[in-house]
Backbone as XML, in Angstrom:
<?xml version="1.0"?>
<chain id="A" units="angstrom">
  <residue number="1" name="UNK">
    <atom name="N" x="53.774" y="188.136" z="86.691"/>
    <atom name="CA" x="54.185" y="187.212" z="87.724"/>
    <atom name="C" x="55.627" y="186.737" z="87.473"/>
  </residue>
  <residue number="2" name="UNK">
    <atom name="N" x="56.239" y="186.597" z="86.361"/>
    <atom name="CA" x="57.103" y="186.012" z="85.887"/>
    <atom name="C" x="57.780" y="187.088" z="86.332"/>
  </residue>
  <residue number="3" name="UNK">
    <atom name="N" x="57.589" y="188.542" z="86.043"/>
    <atom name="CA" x="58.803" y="189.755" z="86.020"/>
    <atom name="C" x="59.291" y="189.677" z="88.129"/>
  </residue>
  <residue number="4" name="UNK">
    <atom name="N" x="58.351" y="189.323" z="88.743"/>
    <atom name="CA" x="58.555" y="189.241" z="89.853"/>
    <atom name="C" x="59.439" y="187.865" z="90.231"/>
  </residue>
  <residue number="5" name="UNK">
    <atom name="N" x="59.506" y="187.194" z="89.854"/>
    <atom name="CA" x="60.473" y="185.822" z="90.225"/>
    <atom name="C" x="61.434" y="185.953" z="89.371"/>
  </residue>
  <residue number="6" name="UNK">
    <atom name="N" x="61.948" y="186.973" z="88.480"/>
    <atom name="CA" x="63.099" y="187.161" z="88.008"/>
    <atom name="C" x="64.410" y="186.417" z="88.506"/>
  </residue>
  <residue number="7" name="UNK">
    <atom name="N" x="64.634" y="186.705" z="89.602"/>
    <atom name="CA" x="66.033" y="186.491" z="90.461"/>
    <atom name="C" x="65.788" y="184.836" z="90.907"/>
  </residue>
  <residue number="8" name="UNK">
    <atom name="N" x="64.325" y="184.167" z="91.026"/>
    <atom name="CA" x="64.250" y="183.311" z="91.280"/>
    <atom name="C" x="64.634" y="181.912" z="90.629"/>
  </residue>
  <residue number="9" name="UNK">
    <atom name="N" x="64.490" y="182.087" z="89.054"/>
    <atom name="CA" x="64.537" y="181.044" z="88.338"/>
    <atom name="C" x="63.442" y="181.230" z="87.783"/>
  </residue>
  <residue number="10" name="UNK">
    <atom name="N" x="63.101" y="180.065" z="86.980"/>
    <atom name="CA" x="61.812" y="180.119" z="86.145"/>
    <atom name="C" x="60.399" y="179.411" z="86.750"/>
  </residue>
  <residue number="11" name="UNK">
    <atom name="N" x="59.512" y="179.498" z="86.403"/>
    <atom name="CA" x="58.253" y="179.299" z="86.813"/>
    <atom name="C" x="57.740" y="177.881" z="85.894"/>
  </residue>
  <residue number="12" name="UNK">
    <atom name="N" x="57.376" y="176.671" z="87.354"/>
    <atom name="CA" x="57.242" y="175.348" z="86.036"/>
    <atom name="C" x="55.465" y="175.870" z="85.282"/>
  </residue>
  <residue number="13" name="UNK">
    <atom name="N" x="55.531" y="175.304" z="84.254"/>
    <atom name="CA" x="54.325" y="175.418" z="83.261"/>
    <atom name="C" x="53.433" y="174.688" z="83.997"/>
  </residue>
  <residue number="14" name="UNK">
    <atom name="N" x="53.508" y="173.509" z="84.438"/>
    <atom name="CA" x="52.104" y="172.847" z="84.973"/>
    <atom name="C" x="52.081" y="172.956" z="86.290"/>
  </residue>
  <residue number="15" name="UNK">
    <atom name="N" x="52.669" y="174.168" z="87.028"/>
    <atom name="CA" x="52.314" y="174.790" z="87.926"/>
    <atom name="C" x="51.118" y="175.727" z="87.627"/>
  </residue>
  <residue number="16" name="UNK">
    <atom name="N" x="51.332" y="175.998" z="86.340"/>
    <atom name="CA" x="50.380" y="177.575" z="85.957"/>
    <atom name="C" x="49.139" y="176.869" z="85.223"/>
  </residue>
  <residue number="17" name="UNK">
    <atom name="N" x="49.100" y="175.464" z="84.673"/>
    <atom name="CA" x="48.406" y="174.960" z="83.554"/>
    <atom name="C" x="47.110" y="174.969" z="84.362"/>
  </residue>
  <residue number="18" name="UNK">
    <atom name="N" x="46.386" y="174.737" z="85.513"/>
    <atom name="CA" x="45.574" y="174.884" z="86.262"/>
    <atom name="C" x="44.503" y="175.893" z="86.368"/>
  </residue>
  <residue number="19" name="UNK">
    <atom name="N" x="45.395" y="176.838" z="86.449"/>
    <atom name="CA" x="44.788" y="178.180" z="86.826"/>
    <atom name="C" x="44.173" y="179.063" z="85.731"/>
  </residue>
  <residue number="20" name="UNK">
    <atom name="N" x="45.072" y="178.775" z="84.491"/>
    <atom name="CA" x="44.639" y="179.606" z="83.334"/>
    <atom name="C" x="44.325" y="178.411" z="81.677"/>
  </residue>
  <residue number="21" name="UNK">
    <atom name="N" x="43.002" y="178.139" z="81.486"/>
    <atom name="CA" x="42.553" y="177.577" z="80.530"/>
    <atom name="C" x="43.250" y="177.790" z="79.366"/>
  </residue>
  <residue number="22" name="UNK">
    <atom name="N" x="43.485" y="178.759" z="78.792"/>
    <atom name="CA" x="44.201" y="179.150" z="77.782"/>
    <atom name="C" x="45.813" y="179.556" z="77.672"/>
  </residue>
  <residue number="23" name="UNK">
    <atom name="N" x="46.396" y="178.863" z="78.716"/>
    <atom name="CA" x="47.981" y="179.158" z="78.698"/>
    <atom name="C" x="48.592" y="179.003" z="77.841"/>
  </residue>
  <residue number="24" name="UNK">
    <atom name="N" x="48.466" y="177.543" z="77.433"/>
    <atom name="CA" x="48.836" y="177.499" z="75.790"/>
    <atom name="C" x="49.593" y="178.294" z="74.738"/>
  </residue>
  <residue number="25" name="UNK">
    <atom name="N" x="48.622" y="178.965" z="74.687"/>
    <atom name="CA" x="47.801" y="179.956" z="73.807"/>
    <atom name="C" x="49.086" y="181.078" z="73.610"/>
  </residue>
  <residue number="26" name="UNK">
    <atom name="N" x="48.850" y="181.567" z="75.276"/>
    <atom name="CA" x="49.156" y="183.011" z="75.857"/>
    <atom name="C" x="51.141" y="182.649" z="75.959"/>
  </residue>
  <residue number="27" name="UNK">
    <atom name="N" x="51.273" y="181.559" z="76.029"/>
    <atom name="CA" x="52.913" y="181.089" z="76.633"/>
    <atom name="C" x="53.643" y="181.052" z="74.775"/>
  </residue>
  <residue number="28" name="UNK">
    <atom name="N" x="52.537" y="180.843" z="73.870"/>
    <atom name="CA" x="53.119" y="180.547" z="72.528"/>
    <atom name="C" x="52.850" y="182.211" z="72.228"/>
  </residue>
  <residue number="29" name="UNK">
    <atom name="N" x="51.774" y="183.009" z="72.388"/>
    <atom name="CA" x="51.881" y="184.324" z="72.290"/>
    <atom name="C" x="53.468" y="185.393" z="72.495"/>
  </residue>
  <residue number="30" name="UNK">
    <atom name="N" x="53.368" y="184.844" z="73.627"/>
    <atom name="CA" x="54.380" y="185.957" z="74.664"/>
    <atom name="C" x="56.049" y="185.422" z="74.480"/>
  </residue>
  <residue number="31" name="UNK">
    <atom name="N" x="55.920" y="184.335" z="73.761"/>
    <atom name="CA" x="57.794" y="183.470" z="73.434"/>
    <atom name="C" x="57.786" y="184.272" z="71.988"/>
  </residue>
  <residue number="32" name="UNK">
    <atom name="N" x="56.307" y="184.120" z="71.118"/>
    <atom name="CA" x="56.402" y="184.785" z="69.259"/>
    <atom name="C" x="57.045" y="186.281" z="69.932"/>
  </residue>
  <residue number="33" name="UNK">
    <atom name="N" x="56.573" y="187.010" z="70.817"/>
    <atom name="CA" x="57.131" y="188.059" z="71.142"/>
    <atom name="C" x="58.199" y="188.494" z="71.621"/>
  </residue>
  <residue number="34" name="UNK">
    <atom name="N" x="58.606" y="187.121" z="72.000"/>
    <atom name="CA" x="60.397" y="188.164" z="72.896"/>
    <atom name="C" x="60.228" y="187.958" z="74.137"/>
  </residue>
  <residue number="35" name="UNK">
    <atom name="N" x="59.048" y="187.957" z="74.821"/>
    <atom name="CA" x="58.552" y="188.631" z="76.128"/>
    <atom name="C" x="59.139" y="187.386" z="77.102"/>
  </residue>
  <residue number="36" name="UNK">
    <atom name="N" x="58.554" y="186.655" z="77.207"/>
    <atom name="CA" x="59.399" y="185.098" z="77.700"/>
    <atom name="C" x="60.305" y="184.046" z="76.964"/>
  </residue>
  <residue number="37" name="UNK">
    <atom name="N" x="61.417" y="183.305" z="77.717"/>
    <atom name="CA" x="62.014" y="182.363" z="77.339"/>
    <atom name="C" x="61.095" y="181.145" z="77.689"/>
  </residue>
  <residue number="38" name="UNK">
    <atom name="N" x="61.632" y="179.964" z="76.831"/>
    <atom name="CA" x="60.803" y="179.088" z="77.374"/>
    <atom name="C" x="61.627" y="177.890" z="77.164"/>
  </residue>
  <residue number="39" name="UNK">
    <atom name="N" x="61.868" y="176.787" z="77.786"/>
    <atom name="CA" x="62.484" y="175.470" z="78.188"/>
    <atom name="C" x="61.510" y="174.647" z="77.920"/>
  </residue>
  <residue number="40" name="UNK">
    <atom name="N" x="61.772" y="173.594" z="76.941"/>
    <atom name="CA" x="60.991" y="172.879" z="76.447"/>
    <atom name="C" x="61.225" y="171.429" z="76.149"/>
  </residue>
  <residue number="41" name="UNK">
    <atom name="N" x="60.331" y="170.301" z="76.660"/>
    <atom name="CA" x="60.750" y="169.043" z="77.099"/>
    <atom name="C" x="60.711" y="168.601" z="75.129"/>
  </residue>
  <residue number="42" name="UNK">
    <atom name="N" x="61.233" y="166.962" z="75.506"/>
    <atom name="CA" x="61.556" y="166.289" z="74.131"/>
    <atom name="C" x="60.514" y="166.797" z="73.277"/>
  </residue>
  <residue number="43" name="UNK">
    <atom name="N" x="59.156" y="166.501" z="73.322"/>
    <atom name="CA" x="58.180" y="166.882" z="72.364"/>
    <atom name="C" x="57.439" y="168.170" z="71.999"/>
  </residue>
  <residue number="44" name="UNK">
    <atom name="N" x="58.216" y="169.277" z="72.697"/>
    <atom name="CA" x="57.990" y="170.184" z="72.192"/>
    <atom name="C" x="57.208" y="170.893" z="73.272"/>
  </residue>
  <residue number="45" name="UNK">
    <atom name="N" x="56.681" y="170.622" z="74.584"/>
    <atom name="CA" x="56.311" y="171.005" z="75.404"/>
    <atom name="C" x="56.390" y="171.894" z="76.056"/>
  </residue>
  <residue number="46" name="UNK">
    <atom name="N" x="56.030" y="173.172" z="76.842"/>
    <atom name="CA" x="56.660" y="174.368" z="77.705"/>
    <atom name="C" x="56.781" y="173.612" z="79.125"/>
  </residue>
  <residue number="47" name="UNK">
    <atom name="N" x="57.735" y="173.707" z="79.964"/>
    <atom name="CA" x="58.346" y="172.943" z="80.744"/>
    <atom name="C" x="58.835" y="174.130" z="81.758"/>
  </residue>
  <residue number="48" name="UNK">
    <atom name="N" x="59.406" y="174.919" z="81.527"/>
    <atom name="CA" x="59.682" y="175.836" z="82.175"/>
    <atom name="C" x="59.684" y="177.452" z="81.469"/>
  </residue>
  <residue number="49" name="UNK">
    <atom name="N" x="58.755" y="178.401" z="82.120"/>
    <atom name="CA" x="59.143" y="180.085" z="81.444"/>
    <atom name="C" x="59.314" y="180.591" z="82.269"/>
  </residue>
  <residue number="50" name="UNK">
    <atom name="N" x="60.518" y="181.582" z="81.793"/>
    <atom name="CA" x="61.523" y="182.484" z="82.334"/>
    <atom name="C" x="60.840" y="184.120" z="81.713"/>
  </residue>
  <residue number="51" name="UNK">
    <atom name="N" x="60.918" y="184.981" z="82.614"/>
    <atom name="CA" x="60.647" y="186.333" z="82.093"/>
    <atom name="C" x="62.225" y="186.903" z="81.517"/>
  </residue>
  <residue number="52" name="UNK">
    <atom name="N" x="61.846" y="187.313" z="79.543"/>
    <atom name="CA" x="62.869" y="187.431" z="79.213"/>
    <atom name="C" x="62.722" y="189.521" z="79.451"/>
  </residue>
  <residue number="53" name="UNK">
    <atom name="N" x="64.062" y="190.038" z="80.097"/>
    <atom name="CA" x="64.153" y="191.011" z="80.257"/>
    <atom name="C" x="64.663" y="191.677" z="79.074"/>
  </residue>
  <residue number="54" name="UNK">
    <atom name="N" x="64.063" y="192.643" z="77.696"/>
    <atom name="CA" x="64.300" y="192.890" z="77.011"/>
    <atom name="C" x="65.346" y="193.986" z="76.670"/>
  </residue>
  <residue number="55" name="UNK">
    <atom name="N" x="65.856" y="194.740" z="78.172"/>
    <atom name="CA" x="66.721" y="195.319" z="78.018"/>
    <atom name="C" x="68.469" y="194.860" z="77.667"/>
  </residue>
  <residue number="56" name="UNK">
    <atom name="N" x="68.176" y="193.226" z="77.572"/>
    <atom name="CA" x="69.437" y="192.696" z="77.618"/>
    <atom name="C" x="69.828" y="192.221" z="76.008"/>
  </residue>
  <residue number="57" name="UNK">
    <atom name="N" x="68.491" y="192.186" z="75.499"/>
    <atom name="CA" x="68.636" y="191.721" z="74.247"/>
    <atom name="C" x="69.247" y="192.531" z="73.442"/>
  </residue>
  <residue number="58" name="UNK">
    <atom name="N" x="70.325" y="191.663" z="72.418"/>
    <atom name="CA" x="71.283" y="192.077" z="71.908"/>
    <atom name="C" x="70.575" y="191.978" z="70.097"/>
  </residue>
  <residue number="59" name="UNK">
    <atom name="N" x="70.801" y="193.046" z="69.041"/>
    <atom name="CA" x="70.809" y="192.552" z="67.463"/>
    <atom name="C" x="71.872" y="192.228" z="66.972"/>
  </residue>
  <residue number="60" name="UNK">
    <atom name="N" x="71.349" y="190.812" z="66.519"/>
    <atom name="CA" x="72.924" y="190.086" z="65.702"/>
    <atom name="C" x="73.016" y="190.696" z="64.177"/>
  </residue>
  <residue number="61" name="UNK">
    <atom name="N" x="74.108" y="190.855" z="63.676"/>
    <atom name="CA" x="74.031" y="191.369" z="62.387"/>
    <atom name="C" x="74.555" y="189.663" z="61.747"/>
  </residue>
  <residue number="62" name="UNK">
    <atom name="N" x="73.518" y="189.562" z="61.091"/>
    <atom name="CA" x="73.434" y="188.203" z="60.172"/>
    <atom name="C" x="74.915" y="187.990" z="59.150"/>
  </residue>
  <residue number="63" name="UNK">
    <atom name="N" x="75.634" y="189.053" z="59.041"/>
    <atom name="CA" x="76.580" y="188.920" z="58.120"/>
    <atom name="C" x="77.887" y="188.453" z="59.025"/>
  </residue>
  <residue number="64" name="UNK">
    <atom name="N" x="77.547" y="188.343" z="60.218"/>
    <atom name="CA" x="79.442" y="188.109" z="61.054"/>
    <atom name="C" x="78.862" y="186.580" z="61.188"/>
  </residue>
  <residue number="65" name="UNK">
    <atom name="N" x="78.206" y="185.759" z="61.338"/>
    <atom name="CA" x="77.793" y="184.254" z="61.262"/>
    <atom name="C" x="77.580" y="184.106" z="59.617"/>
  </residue>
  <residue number="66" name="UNK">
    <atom name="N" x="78.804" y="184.454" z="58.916"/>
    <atom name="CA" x="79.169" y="183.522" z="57.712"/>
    <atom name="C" x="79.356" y="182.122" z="57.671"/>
  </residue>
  <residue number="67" name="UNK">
    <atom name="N" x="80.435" y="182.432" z="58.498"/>
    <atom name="CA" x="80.810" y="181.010" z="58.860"/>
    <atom name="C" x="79.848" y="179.875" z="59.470"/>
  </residue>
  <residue number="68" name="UNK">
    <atom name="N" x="79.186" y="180.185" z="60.132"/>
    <atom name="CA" x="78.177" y="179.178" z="60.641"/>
    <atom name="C" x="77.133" y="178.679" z="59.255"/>
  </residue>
  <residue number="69" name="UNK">
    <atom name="N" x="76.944" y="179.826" z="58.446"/>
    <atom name="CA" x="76.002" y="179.498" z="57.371"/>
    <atom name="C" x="76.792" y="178.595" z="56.367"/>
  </residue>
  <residue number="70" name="UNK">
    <atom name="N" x="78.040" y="178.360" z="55.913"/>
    <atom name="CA" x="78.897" y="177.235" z="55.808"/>
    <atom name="C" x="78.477" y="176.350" z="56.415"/>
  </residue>
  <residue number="71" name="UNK">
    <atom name="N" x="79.209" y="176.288" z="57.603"/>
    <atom name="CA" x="79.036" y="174.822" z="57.934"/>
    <atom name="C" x="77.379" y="174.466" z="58.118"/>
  </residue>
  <residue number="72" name="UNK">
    <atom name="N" x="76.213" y="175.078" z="57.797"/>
    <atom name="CA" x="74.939" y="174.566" z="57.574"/>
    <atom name="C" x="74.630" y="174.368" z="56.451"/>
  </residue>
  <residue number="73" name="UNK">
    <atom name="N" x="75.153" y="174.845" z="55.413"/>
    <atom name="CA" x="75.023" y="174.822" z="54.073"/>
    <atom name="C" x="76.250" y="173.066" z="53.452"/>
  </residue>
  <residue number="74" name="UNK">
    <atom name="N" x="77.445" y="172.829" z="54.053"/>
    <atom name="CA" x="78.185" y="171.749" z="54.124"/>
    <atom name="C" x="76.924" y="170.397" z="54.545"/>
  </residue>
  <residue number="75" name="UNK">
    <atom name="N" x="76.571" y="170.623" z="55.743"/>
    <atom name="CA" x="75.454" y="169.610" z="56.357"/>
    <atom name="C" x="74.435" y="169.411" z="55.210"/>
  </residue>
  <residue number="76" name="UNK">
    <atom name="N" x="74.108" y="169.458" z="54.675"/>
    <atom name="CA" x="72.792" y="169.606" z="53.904"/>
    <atom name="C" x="72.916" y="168.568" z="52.627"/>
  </residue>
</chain>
């Protein structure tokens, strides 16, 4: 359903919370996977999922964010 509203925007969660008992579940499933993005209110909530299109996804090579691991390693 999600791959079909692509162009639309994202799909609210307690639009869907109704219909399927175990969304939960299936929305924390399918984000561990890649498969959806998900927008998530102050407490941690799913608020809005987006179908993530995996052809766009990019691999970061962990070694060109040196610099960022500095300044997280400075913070600490």
């Amino acid at each position: 359903m999600l791959e079909r509203k692509k162009n639309e925007g994202g799909m609210d969660y307690k639009e869907l919370k109704d219909s399927y008992a175990k969304l939960s579940l299936a929305v924390e499933d399918l984000a561990s996977e890649g498969r959806i993005l998900v927008v998530r209110n102050k407490d941690g909530a799913p608020r809005v999922l987006f179908w993530n299109d995996q052809r766009y996804n990019t691999a970061m090579d962990k070694g060109k964010f040196i610099e960022f691991d500095v300044w997280v390693s400075v913070g600490e």
